[in-house]
Steps between C-alpha positions, in 0.01 A plus 500: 500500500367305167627156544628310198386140415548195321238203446600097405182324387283808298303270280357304845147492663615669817741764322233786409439542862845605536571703253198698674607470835803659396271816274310515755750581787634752263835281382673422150507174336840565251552144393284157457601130415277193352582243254158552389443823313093590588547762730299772340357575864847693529337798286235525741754540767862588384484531087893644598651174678768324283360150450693192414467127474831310515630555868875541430393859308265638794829367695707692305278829556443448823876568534564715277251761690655400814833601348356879331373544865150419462450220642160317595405521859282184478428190255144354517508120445162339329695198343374153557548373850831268441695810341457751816738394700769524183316859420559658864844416468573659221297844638661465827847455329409819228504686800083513517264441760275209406113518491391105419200353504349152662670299600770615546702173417379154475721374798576610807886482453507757222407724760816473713739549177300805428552621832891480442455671194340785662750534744755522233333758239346691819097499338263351548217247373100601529222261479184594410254335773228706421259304716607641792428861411163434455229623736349190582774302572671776695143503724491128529889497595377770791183263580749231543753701724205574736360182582603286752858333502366155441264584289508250144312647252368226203524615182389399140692662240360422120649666221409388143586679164411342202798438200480374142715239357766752460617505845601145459724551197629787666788564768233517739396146453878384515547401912899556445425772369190706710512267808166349424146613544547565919789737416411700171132560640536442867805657663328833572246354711773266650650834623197680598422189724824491705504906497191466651488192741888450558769249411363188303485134701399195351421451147314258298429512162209278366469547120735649315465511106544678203208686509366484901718510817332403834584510822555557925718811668547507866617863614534626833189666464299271262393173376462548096339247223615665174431431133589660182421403162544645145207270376177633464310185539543544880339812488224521755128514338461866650840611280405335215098618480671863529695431166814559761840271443636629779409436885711588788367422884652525816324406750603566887291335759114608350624789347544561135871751454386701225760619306398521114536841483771701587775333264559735212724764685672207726839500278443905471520469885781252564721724223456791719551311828851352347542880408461594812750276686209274622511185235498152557856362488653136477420410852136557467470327194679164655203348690273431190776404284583214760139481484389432167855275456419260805182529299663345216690224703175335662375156390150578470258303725185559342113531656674442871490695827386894442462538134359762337059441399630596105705205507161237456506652183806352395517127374 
């Protein structure tokens, strides 16, 4: 049967994935919502979905299909990172299962008044990890599982991706607002990590800026340096002499985990999981929210102990 759905956040970065997850799985979008109004990519997808930008109207639709009897089955949330928490509640409470995207929330009590929410409504909240459904991660997770109890792996994990000035004027560059660089561009890996090598330890957290994050993750499993950075200066040479502004590395023991292809279908996939009864609820997504907040918290300590090489490149 055709599921029905609605989508908070059509104008954003992440929200054409979506909108084709939900084509391509063979579902309707019927209604959209953005306070900014370029979302032309809807006609390449669903030219029919009603479209608004003021949220009290697509609230007032919302209802008044629930009350004709065709309601939506799920709302997609793309919205900056401080509204989803304010989003799912209002799908849960139009009577909708929730679909949202990372993170979920920016702290880890959000979670629990979510969880009384879905207990109330009876639906239930989705969050796209897509990390996990890829093949390499899923084969490393199985590497893991079949070594030796005490094995500790060491792990690098370096993920850069280059931003204009923009991103600083934007949401994205507000911390209140997108939880800061470790958060908006980290908490995927964060939850790959500990889905991976178990329940987090001991962190410390040696830069931590507007534009670069650094720092140490003790697992059960592993021993990871991590740094992420939106600035393009701290591009290695071999990045930069391919006219790249991107580089992602993760390193496990000598081995490179080589997973740069293999992402265009992941939101495709985790739709169809989440379809399927097999999504990633609220307690899966709690470990990398508590995470990337502790993240957040941490005094940084700067070049001391295990830090990460990238970080000599930092002043």
């Amino acid at each position: 049967m055709t599921k029905r759905f609605a989508l908070i956040g059509a104008a954003g970065y992440i929200a054409p994935r979506h909108m084709a997850a939900i084509r391509d799985t063979g579902h309707q979008l019927v209604a959209a919502l953005d306070p900014n109004d370029s979302v032309g990519i809807i006609d390449s997808h669903f030219p029919e979905a009603d479209f608004f930008t003021e949220f009290e109207r697509f609230d007032r639709h919302i209802d008044k299909l629930r009350r004709r009897g065709e309601p939506v089955d799920y709302v997609s949330i793309c919205s900056p990172n401080y509204l989803h928490d304010a989003h799912m509640r209002f799908g849960l409470r139009a009577g909708a299962d929730v679909i949202c995207e990372k993170p979920l929330v920016l702290n880890p009590w959000n979670i629990d008044g979510l969880k009384e929410i879905e207990q109330e409504t009876g639906r239930n909240i989705y969050n796209i990890l897509q990390l996990r459904l890829h093949p390499s991660v899923k084969a490393l997770r199985d590497r893991v599982q079949a070594a030796p109890a005490d094995k500790v792996f060491d792990v690098d994990l370096t993920y850069l991706t280059s931003r204009g000035h923009w991103y600083g004027v934007s949401w994205k560059g507000a911390t209140e607002k997108s939880g800061g660089i470790a958060t908006n561009i980290g908490v995927h890996f964060y939850d790959m990590l500990s889905w991976v090598f178990g329940d987090l330890k001991s962190s410390i957290v040696h830069f931590h800026r507007e534009d670069v994050a650094a720092g140490y993750l003790e697992y059960e499993r592993a021993r990871v340096r991590w740094f992420l950075s939106i600035n393009a200066n701290y591009l290695p040479e071999q990045a930069v002499a391919a006219g790249k502004r991107t580089y992602r590395s993760i390193m496990i023991e000598d081995d490179e985990l080589e997973f740069s292809d293999g992402f265009t279908d992941l939101h495709t996939a985790s739709y169809q999981a989440i379809l399927d009864g097999q999504g990633f609820g609220l307690d899966e997504a709690r470990q990398s929210i508590e995470t990337v907040y502790r993240i957040r918290q941490e005094d940084p300590v700067g070049k001391r102990g295990e830090y990460h090489p990238f970080c000599d490149r930092l002043d």
